[in-house]
Residue frames as a rotation matrix with the C-alpha (Angstrom) as fourth column:
UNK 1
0.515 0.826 -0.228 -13.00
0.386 0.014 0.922 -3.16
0.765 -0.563 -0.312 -107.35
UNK 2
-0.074 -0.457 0.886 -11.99
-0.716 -0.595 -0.366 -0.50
0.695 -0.662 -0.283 -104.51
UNK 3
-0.304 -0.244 -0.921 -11.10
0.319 0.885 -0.340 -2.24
0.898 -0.397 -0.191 -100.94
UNK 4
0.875 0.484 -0.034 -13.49
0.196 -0.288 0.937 -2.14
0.444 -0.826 -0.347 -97.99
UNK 5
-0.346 -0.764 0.544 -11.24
-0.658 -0.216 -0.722 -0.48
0.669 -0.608 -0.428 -95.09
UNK 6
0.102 0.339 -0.935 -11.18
0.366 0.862 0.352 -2.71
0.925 -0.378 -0.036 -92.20
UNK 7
0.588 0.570 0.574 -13.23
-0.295 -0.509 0.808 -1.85
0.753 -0.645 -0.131 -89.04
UNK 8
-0.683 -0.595 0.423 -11.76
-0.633 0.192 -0.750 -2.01
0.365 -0.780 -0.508 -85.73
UNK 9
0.174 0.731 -0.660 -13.10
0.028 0.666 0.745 -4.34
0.984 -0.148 0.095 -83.49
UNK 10
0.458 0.146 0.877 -13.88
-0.830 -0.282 0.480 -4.95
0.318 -0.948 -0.008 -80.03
UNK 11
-0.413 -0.658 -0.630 -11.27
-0.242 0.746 -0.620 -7.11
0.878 -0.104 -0.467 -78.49
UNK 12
0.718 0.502 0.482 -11.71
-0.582 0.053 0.812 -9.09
0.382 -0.863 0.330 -75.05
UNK 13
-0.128 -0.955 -0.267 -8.68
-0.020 0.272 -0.962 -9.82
0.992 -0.117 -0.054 -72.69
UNK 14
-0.047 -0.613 -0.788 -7.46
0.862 0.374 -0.343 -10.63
0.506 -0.695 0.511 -68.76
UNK 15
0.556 -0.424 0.715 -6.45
-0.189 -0.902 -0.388 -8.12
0.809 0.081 -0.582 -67.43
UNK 16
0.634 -0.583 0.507 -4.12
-0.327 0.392 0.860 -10.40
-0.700 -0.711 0.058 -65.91
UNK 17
0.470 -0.414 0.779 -2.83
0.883 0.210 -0.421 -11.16
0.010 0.886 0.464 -69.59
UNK 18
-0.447 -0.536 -0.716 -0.07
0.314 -0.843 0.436 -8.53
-0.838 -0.031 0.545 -70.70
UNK 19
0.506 0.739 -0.446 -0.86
0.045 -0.539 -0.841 -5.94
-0.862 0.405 -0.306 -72.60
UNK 20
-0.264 -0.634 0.727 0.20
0.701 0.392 0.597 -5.99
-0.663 0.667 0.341 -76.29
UNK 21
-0.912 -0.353 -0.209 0.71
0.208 -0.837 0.506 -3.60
-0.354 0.418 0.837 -79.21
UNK 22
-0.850 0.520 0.079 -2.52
0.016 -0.125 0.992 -4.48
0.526 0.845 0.098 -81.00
UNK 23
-0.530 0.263 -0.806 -4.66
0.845 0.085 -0.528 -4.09
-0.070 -0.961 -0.267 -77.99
UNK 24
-0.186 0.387 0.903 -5.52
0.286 -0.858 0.427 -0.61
0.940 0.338 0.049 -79.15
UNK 25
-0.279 0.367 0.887 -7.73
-0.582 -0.799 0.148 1.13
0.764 -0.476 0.437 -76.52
UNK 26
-0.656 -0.060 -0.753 -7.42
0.369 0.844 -0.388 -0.87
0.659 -0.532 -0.532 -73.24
UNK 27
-0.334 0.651 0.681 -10.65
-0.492 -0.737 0.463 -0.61
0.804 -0.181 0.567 -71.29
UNK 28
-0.989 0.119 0.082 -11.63
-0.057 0.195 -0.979 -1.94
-0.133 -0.973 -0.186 -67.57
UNK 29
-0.362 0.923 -0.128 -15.45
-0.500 -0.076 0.863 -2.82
0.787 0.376 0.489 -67.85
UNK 30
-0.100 0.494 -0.864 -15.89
0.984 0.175 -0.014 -4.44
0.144 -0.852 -0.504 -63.83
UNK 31
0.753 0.605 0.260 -17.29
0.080 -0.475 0.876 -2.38
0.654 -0.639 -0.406 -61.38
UNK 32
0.756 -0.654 -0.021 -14.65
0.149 0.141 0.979 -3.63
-0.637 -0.743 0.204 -58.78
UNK 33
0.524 -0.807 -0.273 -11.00
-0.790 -0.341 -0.509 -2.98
0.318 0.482 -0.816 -59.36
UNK 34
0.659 -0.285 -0.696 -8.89
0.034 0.936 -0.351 -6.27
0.751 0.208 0.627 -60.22
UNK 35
0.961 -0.034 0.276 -7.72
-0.224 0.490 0.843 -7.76
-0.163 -0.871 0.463 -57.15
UNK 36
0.620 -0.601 0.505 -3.81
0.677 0.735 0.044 -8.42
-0.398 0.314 0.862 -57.19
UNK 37
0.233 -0.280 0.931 -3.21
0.912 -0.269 -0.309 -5.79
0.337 0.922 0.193 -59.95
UNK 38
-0.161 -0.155 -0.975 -1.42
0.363 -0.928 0.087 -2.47
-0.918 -0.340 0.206 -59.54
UNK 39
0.590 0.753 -0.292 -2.72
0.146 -0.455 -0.878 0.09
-0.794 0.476 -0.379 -61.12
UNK 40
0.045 -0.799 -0.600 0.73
-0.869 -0.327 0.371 0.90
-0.492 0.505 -0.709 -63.18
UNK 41
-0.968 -0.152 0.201 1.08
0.050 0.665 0.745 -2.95
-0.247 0.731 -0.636 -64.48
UNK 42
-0.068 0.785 0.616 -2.59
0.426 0.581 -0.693 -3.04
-0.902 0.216 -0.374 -65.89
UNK 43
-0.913 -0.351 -0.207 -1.57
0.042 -0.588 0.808 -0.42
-0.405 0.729 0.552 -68.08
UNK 44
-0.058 0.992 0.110 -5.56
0.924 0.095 -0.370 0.59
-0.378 0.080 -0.923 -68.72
UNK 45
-0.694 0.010 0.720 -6.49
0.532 -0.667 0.522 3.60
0.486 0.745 0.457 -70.93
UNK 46
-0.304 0.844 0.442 -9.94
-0.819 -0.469 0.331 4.24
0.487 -0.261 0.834 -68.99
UNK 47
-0.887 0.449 -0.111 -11.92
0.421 0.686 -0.593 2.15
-0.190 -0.573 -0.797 -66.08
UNK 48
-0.578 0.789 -0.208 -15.29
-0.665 -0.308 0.680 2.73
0.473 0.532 0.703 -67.60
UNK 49
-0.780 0.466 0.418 -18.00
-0.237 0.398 -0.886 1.77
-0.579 -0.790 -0.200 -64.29
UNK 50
-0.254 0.869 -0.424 -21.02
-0.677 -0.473 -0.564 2.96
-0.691 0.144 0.708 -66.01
UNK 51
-0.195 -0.174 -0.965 -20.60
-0.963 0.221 0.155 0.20
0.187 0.960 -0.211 -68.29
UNK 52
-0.827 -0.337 -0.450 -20.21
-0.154 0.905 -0.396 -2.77
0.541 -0.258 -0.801 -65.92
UNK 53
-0.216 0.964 -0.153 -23.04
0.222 0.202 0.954 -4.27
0.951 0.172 -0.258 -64.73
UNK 54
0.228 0.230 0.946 -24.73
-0.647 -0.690 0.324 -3.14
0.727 -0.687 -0.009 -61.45
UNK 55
-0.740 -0.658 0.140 -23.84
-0.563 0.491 -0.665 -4.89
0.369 -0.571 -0.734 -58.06
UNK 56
-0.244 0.370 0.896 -26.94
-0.640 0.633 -0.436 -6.40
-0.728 -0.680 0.083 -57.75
UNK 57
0.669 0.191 -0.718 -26.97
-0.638 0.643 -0.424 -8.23
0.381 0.742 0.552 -61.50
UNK 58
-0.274 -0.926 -0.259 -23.00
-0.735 0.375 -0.565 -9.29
0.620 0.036 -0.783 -60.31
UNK 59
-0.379 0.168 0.910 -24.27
-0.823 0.388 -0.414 -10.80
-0.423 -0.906 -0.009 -56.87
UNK 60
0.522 0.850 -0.063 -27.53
-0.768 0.437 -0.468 -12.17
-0.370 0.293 0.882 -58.66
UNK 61
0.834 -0.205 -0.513 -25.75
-0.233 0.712 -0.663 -14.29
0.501 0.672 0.545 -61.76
UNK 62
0.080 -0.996 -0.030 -21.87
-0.995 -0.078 -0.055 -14.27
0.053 0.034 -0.998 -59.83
UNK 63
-0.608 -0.669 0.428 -20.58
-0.650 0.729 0.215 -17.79
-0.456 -0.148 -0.878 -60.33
UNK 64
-0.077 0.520 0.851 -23.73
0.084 0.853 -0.514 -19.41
-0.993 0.032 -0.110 -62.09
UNK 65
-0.856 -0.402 -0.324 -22.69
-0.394 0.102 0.914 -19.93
-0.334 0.910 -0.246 -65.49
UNK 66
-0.768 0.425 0.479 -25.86
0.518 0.852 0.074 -21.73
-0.376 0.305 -0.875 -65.97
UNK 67
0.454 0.826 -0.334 -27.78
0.663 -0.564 -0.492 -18.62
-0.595 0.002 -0.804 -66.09
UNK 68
-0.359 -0.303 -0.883 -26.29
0.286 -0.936 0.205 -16.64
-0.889 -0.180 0.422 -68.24
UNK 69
-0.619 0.404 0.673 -28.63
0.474 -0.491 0.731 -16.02
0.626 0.772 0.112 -71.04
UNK 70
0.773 0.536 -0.339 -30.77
0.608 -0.475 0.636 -14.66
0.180 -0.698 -0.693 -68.15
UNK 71
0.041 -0.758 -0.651 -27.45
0.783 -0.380 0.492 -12.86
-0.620 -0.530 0.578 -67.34
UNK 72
-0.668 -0.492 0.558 -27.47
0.724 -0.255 0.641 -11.41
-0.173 0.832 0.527 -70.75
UNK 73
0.144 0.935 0.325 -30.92
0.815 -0.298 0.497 -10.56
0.562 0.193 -0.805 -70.88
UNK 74
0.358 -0.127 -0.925 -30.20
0.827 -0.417 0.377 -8.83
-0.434 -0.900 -0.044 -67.34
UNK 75
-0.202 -0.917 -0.344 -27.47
0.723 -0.376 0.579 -6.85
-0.660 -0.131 0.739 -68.68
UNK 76
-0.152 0.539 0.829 -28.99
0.948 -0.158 0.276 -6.23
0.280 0.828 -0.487 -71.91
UNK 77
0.365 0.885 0.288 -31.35
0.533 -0.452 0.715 -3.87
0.763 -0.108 -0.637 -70.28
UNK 78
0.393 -0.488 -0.779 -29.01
0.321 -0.721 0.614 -1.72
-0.862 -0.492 -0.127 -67.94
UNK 79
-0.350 -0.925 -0.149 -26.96
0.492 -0.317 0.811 -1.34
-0.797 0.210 0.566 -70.46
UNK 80
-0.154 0.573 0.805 -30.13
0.608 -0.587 0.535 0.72
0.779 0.572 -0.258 -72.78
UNK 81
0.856 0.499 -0.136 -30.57
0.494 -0.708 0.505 2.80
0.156 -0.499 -0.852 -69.29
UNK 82
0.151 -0.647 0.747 -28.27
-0.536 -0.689 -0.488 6.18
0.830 -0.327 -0.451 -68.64
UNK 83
0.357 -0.712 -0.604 -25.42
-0.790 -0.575 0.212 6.18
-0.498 0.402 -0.768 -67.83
UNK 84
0.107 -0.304 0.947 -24.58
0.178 0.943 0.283 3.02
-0.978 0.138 0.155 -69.39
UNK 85
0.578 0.415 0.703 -25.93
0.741 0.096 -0.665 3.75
-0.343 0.905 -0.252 -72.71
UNK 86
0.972 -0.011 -0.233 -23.94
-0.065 -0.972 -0.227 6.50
-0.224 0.236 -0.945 -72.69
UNK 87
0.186 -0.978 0.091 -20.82
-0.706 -0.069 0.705 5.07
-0.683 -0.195 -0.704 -71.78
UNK 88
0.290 -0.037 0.956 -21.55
0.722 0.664 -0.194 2.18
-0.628 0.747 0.219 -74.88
UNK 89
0.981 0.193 -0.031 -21.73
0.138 -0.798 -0.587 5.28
-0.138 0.572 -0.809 -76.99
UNK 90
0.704 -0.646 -0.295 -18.66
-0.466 -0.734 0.494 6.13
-0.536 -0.210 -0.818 -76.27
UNK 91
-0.176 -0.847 0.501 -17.05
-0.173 0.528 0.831 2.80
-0.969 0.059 -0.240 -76.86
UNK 92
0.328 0.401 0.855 -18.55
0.550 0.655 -0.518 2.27
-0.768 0.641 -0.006 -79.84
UNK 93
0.993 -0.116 0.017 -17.43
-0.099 -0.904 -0.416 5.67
0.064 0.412 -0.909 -81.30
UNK 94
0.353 -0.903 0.246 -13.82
-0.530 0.023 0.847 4.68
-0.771 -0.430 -0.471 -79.84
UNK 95
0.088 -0.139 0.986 -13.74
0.604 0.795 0.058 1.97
-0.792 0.591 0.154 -82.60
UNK 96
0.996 0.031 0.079 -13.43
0.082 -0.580 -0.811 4.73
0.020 0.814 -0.580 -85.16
UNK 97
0.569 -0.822 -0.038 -10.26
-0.815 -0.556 -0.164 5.22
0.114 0.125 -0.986 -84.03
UNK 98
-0.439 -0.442 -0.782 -8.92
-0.461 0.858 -0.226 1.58
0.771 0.261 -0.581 -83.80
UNK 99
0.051 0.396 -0.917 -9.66
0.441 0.815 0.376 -1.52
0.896 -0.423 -0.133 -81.51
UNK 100
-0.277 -0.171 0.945 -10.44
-0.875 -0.362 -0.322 -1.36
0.397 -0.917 -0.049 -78.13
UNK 101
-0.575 -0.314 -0.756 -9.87
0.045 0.910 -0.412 -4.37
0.817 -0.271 -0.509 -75.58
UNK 102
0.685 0.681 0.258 -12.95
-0.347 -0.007 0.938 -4.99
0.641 -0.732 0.232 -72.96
UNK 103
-0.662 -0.625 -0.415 -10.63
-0.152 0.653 -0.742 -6.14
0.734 -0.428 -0.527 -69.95
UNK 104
0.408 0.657 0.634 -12.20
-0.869 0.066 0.491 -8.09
0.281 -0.751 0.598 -67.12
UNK 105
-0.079 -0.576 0.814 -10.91
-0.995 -0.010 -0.103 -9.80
0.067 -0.818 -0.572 -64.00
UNK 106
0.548 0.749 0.373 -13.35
-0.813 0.582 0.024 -13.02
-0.199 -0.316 0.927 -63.89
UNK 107
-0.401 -0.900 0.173 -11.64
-0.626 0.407 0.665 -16.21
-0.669 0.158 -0.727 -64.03
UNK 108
0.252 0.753 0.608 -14.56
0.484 0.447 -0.753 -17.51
-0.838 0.484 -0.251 -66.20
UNK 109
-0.644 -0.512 -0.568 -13.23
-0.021 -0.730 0.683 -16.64
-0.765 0.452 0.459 -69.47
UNK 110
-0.843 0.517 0.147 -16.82
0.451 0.531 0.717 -17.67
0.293 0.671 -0.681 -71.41
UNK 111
0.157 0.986 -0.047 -19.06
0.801 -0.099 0.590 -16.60
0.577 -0.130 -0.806 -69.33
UNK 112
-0.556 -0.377 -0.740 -17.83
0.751 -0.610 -0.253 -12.99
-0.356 -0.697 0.623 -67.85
UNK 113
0.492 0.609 -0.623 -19.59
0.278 -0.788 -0.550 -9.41
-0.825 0.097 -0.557 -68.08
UNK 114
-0.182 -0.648 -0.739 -16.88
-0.510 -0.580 0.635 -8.53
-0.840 0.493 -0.225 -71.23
UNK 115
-0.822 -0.268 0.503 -18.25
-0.064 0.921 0.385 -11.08
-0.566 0.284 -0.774 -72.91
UNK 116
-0.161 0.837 0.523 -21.58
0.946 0.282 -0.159 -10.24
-0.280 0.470 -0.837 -73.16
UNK 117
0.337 0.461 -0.821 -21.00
0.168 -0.887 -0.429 -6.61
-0.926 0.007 -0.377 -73.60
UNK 118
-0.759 -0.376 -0.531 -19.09
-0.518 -0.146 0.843 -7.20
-0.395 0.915 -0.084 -76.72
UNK 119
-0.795 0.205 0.570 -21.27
0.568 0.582 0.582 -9.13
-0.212 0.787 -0.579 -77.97
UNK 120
0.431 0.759 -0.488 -24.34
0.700 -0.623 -0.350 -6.52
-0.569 -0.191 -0.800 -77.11
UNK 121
-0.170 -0.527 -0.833 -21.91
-0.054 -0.839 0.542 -3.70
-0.984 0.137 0.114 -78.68
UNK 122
-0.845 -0.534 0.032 -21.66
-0.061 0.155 0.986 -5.74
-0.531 0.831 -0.164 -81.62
UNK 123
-0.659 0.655 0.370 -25.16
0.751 0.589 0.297 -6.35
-0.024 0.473 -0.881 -82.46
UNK 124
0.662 0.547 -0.512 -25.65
0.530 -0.825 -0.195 -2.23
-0.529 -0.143 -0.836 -81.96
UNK 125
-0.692 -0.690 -0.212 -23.28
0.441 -0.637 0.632 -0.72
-0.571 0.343 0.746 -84.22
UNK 126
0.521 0.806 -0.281 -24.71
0.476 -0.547 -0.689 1.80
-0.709 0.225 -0.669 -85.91
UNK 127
-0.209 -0.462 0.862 -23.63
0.917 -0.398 0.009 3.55
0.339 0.793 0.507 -89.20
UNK 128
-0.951 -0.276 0.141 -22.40
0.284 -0.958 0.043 7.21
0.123 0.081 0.989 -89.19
UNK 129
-0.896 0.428 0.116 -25.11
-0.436 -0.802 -0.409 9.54
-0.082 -0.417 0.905 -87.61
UNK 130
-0.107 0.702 -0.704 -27.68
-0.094 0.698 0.710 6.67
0.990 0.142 -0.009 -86.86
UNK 131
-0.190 0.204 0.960 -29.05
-0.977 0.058 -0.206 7.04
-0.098 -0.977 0.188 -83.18
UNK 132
-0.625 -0.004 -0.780 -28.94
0.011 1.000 -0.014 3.65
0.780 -0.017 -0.625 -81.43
UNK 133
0.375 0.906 0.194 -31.58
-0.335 -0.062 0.940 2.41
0.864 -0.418 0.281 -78.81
């Protein structure tokens, strides 16, 4: 029996955590740039806005962990409108070429915008030349 190759995956990290070899494609998914952090030690491939959620979802849900399947929902649904959708596209297409690492700032490490976009990403992969919604 031939062996499945094994997919990259979407990773999710600090970006106060160092970066490490297996990181793959290190991506920035806030809106805001991480407090603290020069730009040289985050050591970020791409700061990818268009992705992070808008500044009035952040305001809306920021610190209430209790809401966040409403958060999700929220997000959900920017992230099917342009330019977002576009910029999922991208990541998702990035994963062809190995892992890529959602970084984000939040000290919530459960309930943070990288959190729910991987998990959205993951539940939209699409096979080879399948259009996603």
């Amino acid at each position: 029996m031939a062996k499945r190759a094994k997919m990259a995956k979407f990773k999710i990290k600090r970006i106060y955590e160092p970066a490490a070899d297996d990181d793959g494609l290190r991506v920035l998914v806030d809106r805001l740039w991480p407090r603290g952090i020069a730009k040289q030690k985050a050591h970020i491939d791409q700061w990818l806005k268009d992705v992070a959620p808008s500044h009035a979802l952040r305001r809306r849900f920021h610190d209430k962990s209790a809401e966040w399947t409403k958060f999700v929902s929220a997000y959900g649904r920017e992230l099917k409108q342009d330019p977002a959708r576009g910029a999922a596209a991208g990541l998702r297409e990035q994963l062809r070429h190995g892992p890529v690492t959602l970084l984000y700032a939040s000290r919530n490490e459960t309930h943070n915008n990288a959190v729910a976009l991987k998990y959205w990403l993951e539940r939209r992969k699409s096979k080879p030349g399948q259009k996603t919604r």
